[in-house]
N, C-alpha and C positions, 0 to 999 in steps of 0.2 A: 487790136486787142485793148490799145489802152480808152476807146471809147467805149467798149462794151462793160468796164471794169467803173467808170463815171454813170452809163444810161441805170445799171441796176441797185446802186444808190439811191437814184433820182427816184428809181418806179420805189423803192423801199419809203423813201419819203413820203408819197405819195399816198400810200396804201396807209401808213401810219397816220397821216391826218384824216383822212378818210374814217378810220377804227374812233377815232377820239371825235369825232362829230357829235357822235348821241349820247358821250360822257355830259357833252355841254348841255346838253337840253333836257340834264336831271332837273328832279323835284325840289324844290326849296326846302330846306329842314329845319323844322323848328326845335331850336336847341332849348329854350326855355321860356317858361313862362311865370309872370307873376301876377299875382289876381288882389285887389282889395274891394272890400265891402262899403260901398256909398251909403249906406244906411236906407236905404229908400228903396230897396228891393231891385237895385241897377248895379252893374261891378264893373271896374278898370280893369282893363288888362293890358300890361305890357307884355311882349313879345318879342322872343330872340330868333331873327332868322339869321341863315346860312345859303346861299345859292351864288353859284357861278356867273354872275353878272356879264352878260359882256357890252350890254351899250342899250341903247333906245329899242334894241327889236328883240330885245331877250335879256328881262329879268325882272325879277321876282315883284309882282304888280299886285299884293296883298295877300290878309287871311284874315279870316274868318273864324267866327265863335259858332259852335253849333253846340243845339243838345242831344241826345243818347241818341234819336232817329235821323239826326243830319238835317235838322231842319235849323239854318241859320238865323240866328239872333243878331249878330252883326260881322259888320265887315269893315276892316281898317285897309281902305285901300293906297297903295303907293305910282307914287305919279311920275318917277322917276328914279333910273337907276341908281344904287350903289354900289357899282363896279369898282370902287378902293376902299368901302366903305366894310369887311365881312369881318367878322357877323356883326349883324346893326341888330339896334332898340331902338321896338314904336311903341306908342299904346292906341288905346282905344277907347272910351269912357261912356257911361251911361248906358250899359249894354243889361237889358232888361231879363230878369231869369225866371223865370216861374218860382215860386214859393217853394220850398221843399227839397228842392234839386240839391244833390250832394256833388255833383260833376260836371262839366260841359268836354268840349272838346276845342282844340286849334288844328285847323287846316292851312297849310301854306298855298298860296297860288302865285303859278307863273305865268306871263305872258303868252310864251308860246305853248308851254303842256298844258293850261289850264289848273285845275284844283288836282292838288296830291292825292296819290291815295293813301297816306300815312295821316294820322287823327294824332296830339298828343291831348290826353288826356291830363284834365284840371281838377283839381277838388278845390271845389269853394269854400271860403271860409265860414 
């Protein structure tokens, strides 16, 4: 009895890591963003992500500026993790806007999921 009372622990364990696998290979989130105007029709942005880092084969490996059709203007990409590092600031600079544009968007991307499908939205100044 008293092995059978330790193996259903064990499988309990088991199934629990199992359930928390594709917690980890959520979309990186971007918590904030801040934008200035270069004066030259180009803008900086910095960017706040969030993602579950866990080493070299899973985590959060850039984002990108897009405008209103998803067509990317630029891309700040990351060469390596911040697994102690959450939430981090990067920027990005000299990112080209068409005239007129009152908005862009930031997309987070990860390693292994690829690009999010969450956009946050930016008003230019």
């Amino acid at each position: 009895m008293a092995k059978c009372s330790l193996f259903v622990p064990a499988i309990a364990a088991v199934l629990v890591g199992l359930a928390a696998g594709p917690a980890a290979a959520a979309d990186p989130e971007v918590l904030k963003v801040s934008v200035s105007a270069n004066g030259d029709g180009t803008y900086t942005f910095s960017t706040t992500l969030k993602h579950p880092d866990t080493g070299w084969d899973h985590y959060a490996d850039g984002w990108s500026v897009e405008d209103a059709d998803g067509k990317v203007l630029g891309m700040r990409v990351l060469y390596h993790p911040h697994v102690n590092e959450q939430p981090f600031t990067r920027s990005l600079g000299r990112v080209a806007v068409t005239a007129g544009t009152k908005a862009v968007f930031v997309r987070a991307h990860c390693k292994v999921t690829g690009a999010g499908e969450e956009r946050f939205r930016v008003t230019l100044p």
